[in-house]
C-alpha positions as CSV (number, residue, x, y, z in Angstrom):
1,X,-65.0,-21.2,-23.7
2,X,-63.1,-21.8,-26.8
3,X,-61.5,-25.6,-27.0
4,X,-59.1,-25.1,-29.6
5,X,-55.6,-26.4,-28.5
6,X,-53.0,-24.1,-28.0
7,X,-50.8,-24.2,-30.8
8,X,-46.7,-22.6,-31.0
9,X,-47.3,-19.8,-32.6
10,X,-50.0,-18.7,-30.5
11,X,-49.9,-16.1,-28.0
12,X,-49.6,-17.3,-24.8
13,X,-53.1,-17.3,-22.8
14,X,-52.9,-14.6,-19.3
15,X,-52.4,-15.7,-16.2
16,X,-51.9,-14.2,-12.4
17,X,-51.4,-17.1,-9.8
18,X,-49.9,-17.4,-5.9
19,X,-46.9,-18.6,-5.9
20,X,-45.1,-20.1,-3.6
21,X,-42.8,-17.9,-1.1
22,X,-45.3,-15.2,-1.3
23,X,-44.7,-15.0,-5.0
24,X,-47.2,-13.7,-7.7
25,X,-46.6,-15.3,-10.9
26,X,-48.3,-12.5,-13.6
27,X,-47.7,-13.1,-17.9
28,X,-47.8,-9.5,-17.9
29,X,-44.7,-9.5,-15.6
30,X,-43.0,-11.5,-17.5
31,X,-43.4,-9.8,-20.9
32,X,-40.2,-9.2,-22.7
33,X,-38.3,-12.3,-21.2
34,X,-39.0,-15.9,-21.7
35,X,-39.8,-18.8,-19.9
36,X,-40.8,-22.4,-19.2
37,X,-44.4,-22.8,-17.9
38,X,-44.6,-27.0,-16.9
39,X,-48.1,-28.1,-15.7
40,X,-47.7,-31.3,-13.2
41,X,-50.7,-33.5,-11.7
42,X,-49.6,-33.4,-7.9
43,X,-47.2,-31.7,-5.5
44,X,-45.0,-34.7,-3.5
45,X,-45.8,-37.4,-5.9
46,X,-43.2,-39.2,-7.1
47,X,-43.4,-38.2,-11.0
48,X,-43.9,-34.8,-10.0
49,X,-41.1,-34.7,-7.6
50,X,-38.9,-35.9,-10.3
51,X,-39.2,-33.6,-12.7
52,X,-39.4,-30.5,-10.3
53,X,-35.9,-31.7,-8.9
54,X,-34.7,-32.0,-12.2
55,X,-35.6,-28.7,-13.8
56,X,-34.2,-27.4,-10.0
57,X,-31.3,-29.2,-10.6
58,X,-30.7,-27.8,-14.1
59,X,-32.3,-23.9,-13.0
60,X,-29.3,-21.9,-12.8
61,X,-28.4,-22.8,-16.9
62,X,-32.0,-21.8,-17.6
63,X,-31.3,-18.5,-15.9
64,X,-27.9,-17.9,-17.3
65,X,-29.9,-18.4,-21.2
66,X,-32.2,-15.6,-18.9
67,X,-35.2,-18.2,-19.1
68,X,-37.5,-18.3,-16.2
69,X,-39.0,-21.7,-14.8
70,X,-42.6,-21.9,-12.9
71,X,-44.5,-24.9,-12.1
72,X,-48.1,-24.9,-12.0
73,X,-50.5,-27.2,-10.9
74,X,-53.9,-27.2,-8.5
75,X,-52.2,-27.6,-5.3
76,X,-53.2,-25.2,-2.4
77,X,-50.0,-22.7,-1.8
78,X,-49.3,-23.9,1.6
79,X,-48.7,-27.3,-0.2
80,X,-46.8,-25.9,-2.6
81,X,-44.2,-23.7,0.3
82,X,-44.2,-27.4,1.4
83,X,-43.1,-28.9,-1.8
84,X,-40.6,-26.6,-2.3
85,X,-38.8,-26.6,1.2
86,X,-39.0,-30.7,1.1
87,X,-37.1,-30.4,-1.2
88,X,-35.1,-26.7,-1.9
89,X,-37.1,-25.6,-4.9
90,X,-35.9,-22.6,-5.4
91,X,-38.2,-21.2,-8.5
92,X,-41.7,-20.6,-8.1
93,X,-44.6,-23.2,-7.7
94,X,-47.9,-21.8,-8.7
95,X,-51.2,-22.5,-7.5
96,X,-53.8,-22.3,-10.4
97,X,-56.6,-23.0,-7.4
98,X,-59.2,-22.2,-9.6
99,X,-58.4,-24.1,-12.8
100,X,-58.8,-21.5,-15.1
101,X,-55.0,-21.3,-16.1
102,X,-55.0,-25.1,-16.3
103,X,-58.6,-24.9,-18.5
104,X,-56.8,-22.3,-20.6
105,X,-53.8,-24.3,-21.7
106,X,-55.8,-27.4,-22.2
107,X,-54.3,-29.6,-19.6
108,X,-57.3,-30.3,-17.9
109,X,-58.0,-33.1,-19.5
110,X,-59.9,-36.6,-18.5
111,X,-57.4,-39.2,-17.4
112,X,-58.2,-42.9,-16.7
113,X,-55.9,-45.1,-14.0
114,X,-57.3,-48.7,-13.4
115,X,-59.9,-48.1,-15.7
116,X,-61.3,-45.4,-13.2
117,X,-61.9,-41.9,-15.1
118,X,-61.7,-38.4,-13.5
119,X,-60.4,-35.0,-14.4
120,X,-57.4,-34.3,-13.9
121,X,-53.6,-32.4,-14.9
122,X,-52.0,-33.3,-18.0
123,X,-48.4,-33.2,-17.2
124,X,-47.3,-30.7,-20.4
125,X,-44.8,-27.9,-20.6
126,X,-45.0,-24.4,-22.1
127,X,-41.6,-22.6,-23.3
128,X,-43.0,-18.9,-23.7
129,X,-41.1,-16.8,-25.8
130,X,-40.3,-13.1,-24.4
131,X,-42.8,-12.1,-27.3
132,X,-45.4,-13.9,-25.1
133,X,-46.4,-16.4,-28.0
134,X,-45.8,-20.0,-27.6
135,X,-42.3,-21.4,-28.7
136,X,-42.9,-25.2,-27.9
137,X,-45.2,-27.4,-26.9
138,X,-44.6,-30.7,-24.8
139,X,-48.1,-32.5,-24.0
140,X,-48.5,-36.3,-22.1
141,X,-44.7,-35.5,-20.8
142,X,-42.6,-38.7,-19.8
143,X,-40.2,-37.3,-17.0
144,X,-37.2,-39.0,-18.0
145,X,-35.1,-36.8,-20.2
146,X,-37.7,-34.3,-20.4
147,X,-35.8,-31.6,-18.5
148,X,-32.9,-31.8,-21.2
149,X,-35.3,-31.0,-24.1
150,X,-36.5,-28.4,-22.6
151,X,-33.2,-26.7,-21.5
152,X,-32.0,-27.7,-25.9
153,X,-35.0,-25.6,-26.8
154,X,-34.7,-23.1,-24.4
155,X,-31.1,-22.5,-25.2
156,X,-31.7,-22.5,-28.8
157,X,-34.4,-20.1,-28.4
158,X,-32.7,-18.0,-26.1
159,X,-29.9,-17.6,-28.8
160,X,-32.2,-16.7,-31.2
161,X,-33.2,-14.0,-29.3
């Protein structure tokens, strides 16, 4: 498997995943529009709730610059249709149960909390141009304020497009 980080520029690594609400979330369906792809450790946890409320919160100006959002993380869907009635996530939640999408954007990565180490999701966001190559690039994400960036460079390049 090639290790090289993902880099903007590159194109964006393929993907078909379960969504949540019956969803299929496919990079070949979504060729020709862009989007955000934000990898999160853990469905219901309280870092991950944050930021899924907030880019919920802020969804329908990502869809009026005609920019998709999609969370992914390892959850099993039924957690994820659990998630996202909790609490009215209305884009989709995907369930990369395998890991491969997770290998493949590098965000599988070895963590250490109390000086315990185990693999696990690094919390990083993808914003996918409709060309399919990477625009931007967030790794080790700090939810606060991190939804904002995103939408600045999503409506910038929206407007370029």
């Amino acid at each position: 498997m090639d290790t090289t980080p993902l880099k903007v520029g590159d194109q964006a690594p393929a993907f078909s995943m379960q969504a949540s609400g019956g969803q299929t979330v496919d990079l070949a369906a979504l060729k020709g529009k862009p989007f955000v792809l934000y990898f999160y450790p853990k469905a219901d946890t309280p870092g991950c709730t944050k930021e899924a409320c907030g880019f919920n919160e802020t969804l329908h100006a990502f869809e009026k610059a005609g920019i998709a959002v999609i969370g992914v993380s390892r959850d099993p869907v039924k957690k994820l249709d659990a998630f996202a009635a909790k609490y009215g996530l209305t884009f989709p939640l995907a369930s990369d149960a395998d890991g491969s999408v997770t290998e493949a954007y590098g965000v599988w990565v070895e963590k250490t909390l109390y000086g315990k180490t185990s693999m696990g999701i690094e919390r990083a966001t993808f914003l996918i141009g409709a060309d399919g190559r990477i625009a931007q690039i967030w790794r080790k994400v700090k939810v606060d304020g991190h939804v904002e960036a995103v939408m600045h460079e999503a409506q910038a390049l929206a407007g370029a497009a």
